[in-house]
Backbone bond lengths (Angstrom), bond angles and torsions (degrees), N, CA, C in turn:
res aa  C-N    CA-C-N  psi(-1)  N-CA   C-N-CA  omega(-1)  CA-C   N-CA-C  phi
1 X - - - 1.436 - - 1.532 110.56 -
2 X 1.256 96.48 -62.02 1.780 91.54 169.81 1.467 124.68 -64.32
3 X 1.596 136.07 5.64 1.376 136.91 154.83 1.512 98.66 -73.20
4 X 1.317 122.69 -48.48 1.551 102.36 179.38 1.348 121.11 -73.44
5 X 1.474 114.61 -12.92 1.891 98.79 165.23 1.678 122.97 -60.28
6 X 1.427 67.49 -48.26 2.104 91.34 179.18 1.547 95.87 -61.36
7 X 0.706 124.28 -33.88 2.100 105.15 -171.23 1.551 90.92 -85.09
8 X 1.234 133.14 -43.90 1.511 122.21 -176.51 1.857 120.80 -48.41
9 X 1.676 77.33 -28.39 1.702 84.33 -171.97 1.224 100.89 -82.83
10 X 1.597 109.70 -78.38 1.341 133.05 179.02 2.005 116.73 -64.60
11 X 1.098 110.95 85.61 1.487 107.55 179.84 1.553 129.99 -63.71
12 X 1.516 97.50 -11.62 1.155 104.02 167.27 2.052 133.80 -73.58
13 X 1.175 112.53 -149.69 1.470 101.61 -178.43 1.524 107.84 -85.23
14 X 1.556 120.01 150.15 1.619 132.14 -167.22 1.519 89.44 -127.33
15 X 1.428 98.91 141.64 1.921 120.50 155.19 1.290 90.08 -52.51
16 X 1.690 95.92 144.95 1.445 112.87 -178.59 1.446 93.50 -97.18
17 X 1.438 147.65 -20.80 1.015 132.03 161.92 1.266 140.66 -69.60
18 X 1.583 115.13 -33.38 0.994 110.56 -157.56 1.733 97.98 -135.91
19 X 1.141 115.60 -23.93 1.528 116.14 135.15 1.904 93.61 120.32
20 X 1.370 113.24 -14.00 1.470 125.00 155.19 1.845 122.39 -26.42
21 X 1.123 81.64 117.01 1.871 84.87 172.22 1.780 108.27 -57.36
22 X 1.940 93.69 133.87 1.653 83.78 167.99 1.499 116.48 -121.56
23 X 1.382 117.15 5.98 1.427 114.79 173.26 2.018 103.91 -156.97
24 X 1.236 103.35 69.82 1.412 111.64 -168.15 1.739 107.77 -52.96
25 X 0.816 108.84 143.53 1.852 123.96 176.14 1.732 102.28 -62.68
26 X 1.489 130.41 142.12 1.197 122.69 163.65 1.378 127.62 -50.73
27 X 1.368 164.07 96.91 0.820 138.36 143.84 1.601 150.88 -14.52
28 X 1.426 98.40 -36.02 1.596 110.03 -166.77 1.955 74.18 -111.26
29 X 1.604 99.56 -173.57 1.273 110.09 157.70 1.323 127.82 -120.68
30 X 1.373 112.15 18.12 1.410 140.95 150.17 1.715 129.38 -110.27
31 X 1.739 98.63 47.51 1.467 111.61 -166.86 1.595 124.30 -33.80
32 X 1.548 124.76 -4.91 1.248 127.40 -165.92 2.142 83.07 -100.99
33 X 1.331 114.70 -15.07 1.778 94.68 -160.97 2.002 78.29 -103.23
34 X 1.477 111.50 20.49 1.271 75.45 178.60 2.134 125.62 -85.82
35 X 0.962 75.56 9.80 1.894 78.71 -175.01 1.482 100.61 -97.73
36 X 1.479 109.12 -27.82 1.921 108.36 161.55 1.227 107.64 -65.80
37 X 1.529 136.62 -39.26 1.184 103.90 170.96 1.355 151.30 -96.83
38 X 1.236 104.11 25.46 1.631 138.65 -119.13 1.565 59.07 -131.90
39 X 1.497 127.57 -85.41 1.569 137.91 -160.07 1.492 114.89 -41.11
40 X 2.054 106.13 -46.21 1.150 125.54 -173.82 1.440 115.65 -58.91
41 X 1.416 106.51 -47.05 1.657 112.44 169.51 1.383 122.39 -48.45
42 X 1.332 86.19 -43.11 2.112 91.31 -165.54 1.462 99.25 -68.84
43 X 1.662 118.74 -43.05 1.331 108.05 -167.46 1.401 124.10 -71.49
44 X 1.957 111.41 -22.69 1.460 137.99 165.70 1.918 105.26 -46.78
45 X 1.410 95.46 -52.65 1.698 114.19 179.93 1.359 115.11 -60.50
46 X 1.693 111.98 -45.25 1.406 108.33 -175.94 1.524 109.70 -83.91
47 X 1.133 131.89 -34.04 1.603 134.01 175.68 1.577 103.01 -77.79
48 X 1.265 129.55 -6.77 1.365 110.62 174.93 2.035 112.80 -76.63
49 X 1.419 75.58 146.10 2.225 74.71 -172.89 1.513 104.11 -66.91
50 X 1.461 92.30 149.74 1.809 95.66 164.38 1.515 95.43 102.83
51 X 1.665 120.41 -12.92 1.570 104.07 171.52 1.539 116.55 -91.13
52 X 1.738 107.56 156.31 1.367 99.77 -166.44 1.556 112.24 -86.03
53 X 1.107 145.94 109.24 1.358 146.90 -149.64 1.171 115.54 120.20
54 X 1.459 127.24 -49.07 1.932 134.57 -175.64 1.259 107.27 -123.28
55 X 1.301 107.91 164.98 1.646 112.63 165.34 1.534 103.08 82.11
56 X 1.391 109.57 168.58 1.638 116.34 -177.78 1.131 103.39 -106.31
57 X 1.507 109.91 131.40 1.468 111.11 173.20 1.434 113.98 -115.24
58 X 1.608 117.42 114.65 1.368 117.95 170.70 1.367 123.76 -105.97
59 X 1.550 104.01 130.06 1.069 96.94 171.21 1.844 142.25 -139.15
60 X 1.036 137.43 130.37 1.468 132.01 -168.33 1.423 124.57 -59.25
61 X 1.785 111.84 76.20 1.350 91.78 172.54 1.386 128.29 -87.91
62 X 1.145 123.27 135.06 1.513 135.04 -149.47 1.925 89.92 -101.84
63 X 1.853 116.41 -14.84 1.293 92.09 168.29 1.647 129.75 -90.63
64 X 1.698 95.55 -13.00 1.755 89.06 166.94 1.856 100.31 -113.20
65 X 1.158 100.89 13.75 1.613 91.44 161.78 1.659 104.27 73.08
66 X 1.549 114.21 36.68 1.683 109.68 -163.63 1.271 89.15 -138.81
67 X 1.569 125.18 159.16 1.550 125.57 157.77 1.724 90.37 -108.95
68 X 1.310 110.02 153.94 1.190 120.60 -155.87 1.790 111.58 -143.61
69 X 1.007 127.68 109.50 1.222 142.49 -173.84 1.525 135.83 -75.96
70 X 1.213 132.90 75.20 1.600 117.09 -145.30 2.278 91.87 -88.90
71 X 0.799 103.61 127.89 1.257 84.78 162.25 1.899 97.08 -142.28
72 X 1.024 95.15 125.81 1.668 115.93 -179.12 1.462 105.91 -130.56
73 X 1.301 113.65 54.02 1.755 131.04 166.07 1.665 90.60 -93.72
74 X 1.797 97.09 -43.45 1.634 87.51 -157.21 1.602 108.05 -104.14
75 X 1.219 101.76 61.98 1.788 102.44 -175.67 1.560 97.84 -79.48
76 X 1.043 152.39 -48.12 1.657 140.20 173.59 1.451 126.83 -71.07
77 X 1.373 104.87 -10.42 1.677 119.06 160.68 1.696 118.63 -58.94
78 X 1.432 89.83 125.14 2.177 94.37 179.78 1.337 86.56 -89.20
79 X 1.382 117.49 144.66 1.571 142.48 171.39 1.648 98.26 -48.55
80 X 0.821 102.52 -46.28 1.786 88.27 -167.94 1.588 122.24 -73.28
81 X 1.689 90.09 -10.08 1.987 98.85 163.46 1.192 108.47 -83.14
82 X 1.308 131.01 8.28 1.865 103.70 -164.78 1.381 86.15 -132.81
83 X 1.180 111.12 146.31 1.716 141.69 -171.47 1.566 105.77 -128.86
84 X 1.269 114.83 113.88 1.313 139.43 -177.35 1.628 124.97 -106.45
85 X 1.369 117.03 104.68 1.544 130.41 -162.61 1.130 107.85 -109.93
86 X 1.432 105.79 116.52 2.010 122.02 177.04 1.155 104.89 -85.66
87 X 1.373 130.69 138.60 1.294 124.54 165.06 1.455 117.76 -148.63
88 X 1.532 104.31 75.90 1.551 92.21 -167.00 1.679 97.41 94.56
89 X 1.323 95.24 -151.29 1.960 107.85 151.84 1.557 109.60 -86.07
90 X 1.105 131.04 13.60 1.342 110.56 -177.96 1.589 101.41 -103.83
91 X 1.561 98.92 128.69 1.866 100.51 -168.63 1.899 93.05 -112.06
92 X 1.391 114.27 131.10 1.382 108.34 173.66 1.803 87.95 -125.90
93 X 1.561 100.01 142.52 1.864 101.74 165.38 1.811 90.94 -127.88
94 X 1.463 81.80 168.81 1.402 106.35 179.97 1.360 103.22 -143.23
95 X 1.339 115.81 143.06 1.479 129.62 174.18 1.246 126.72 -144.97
96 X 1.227 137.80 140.19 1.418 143.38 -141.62 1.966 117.52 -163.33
97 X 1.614 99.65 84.19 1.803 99.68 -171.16 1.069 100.28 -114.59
98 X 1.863 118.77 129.59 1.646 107.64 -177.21 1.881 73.24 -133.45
99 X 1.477 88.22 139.15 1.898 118.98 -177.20 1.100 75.76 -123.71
100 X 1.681 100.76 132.64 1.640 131.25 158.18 1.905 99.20 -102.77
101 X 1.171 119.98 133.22 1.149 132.46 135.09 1.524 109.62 -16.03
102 X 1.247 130.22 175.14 1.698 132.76 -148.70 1.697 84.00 -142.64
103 X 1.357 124.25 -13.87 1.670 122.28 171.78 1.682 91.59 -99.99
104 X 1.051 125.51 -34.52 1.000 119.76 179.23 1.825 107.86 96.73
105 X 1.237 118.56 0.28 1.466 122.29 156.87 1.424 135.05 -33.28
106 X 1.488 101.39 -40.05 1.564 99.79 -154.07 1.851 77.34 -151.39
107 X 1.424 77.58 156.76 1.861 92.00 179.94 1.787 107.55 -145.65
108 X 1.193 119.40 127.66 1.819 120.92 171.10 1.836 97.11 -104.56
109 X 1.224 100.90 126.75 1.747 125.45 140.66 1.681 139.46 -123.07
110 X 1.538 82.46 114.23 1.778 101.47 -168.51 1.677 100.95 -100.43
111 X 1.411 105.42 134.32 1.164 117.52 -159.66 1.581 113.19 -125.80
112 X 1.224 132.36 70.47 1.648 133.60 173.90 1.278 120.50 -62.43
113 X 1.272 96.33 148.81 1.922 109.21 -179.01 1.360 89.35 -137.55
114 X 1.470 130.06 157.58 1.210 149.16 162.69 1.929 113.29 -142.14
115 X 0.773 126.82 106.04 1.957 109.24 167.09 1.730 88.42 -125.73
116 X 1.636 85.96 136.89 1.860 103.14 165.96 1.423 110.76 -167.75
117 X 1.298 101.05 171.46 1.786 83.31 -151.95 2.078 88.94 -126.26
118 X 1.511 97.42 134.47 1.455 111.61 -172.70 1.639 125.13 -58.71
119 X 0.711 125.53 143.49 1.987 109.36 -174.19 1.479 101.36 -78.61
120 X 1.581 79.25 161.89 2.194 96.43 -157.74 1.754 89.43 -49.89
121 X 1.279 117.23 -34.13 1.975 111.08 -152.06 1.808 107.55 -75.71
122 X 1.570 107.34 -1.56 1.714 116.84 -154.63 2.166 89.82 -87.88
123 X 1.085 121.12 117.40 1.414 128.53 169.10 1.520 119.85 -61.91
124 X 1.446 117.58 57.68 1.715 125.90 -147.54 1.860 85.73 -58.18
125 X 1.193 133.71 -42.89 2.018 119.57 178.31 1.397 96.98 -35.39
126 X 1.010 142.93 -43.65 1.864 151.26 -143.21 1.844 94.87 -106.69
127 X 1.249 132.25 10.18 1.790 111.70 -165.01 1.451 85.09 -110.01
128 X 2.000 79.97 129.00 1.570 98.26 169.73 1.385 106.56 -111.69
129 X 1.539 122.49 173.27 1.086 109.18 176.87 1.654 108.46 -134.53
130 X 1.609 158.01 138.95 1.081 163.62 -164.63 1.934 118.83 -161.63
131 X 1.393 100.69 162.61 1.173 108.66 -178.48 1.461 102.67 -110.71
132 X 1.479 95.02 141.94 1.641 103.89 176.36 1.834 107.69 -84.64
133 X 1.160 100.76 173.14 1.900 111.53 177.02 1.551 97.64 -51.87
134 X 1.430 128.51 -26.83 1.468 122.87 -144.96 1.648 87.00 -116.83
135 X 0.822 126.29 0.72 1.630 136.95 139.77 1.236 105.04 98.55
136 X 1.786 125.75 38.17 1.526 131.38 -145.06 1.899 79.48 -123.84
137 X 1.116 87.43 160.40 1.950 103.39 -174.68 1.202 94.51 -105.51
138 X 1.134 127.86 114.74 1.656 149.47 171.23 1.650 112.13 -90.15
139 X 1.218 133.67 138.83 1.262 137.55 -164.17 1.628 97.35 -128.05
140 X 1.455 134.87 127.17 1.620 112.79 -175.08 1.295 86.36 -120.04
141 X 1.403 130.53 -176.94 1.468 138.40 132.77 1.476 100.93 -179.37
142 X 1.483 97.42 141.39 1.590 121.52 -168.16 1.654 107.55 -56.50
143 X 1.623 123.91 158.18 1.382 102.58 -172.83 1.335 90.94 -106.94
144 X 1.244 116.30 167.52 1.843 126.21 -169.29 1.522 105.15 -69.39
145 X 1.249 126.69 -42.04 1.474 115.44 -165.47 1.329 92.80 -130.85
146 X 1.530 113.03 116.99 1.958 101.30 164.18 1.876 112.54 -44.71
147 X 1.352 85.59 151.44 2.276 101.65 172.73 1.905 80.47 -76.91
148 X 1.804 72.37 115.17 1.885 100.13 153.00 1.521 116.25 -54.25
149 X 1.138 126.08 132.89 1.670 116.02 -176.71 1.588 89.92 -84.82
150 X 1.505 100.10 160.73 1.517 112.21 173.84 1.485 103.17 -78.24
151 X 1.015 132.28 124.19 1.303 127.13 171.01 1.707 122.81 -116.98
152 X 1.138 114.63 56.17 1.254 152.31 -152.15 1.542 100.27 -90.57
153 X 1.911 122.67 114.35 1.190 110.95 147.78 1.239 143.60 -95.29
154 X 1.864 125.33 147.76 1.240 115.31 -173.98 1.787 114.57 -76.62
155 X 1.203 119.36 162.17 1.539 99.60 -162.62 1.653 106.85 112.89
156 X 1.301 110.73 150.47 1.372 147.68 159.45 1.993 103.82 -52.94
157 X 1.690 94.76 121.84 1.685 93.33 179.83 1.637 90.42 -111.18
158 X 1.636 98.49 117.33 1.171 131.25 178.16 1.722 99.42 -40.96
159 X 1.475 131.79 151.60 1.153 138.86 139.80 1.534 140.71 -92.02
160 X 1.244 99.78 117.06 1.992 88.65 -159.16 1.729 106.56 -98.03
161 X 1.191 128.59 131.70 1.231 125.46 -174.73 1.453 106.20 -118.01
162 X 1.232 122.17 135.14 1.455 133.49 -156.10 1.233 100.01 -114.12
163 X 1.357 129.62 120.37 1.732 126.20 -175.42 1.610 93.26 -123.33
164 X 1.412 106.92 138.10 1.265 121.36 157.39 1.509 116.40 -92.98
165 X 1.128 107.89 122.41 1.656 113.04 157.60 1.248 116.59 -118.94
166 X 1.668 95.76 144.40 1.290 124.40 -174.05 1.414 116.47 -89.19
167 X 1.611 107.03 103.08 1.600 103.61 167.71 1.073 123.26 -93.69
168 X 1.665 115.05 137.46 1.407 162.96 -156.41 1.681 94.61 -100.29
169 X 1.620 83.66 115.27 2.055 81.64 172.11 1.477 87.08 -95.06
170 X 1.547 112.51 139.54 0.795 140.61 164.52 1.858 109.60 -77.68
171 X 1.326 138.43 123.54 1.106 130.35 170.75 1.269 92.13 -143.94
């Protein structure tokens, strides 16, 4: 089964055992940039909004009346590293966590950026910002006009016709 994935992908020749590509066809026509672009996509894919894992996801809930911001780029970020810029609707954060080792040898710094810009209905005077239990940075702000309920009847909408009559003085 898995020789026919591999031949779908790879058109070239497959292990007869184990069904593995052994001399795959170029893809690109610069076969050495193909793992740059191979990288470029995924990272285009993972920073694009609306994916579940990366990117900012906003959204209008019309049942608590909030647009709501998930951003879980910065789940290992402490609140007091990240700096949050209003601009208008345009929201940019920055985040910045450097862990030292406990010998103090070796040190990691992970460094997040986010900018995305809030929908026209989000009340940015009103945006708070908090961490959920699951340790994800939540963005809230109230929306400007509550959702009008449909107030729609079932049934036939009557037609009303308005007649003018002309009164006649009688003398």
């Amino acid at each position: 089964m898995l020789g026919r994935f591999f031949t779908g992908i790879f058109p070239s020749s497959v292990c007869e055992s184990c069904g593995a590509p052994t001399t795959p066809e170029p893809v690109t026509e610069r076969p050495e940039l193909y793992w740059v672009d191979s990288l470029r996509r995924l990272f285009d894919l993972a920073n694009s909004a609306g994916q579940e894992g990366f990117g900012t996801q906003c959204i209008e809930n019309v049942r608590t009346n909030m647009v709501e911001c998930d951003l879980r780029q910065f789940l290992n970020i402490r609140p007091e590293n990240i700096t949050i810029d209003v601009d208008g609707h345009h929201v940019s954060l920055r985040g910045q966590q450097e862990d030292k080792s406990s010998d103090g040898s070796s040190s990691s710094t992970q460094m997040v950026q986010s900018m995305f810009t809030l929908p026209a209905s989000a009340d940015v005077s009103k945006l708070s910002a908090h961490y959920t239990s699951h340790g994800h940075l939540v963005l809230k702000a109230p929306m400007l006009t509550p959702p009008t309920a449909n107030k729609s009847r079932p049934g036939v909408v009557p037609i009303q016709i308005n007649r003018h009559r002309l009164i006649e003085d009688k003398d």
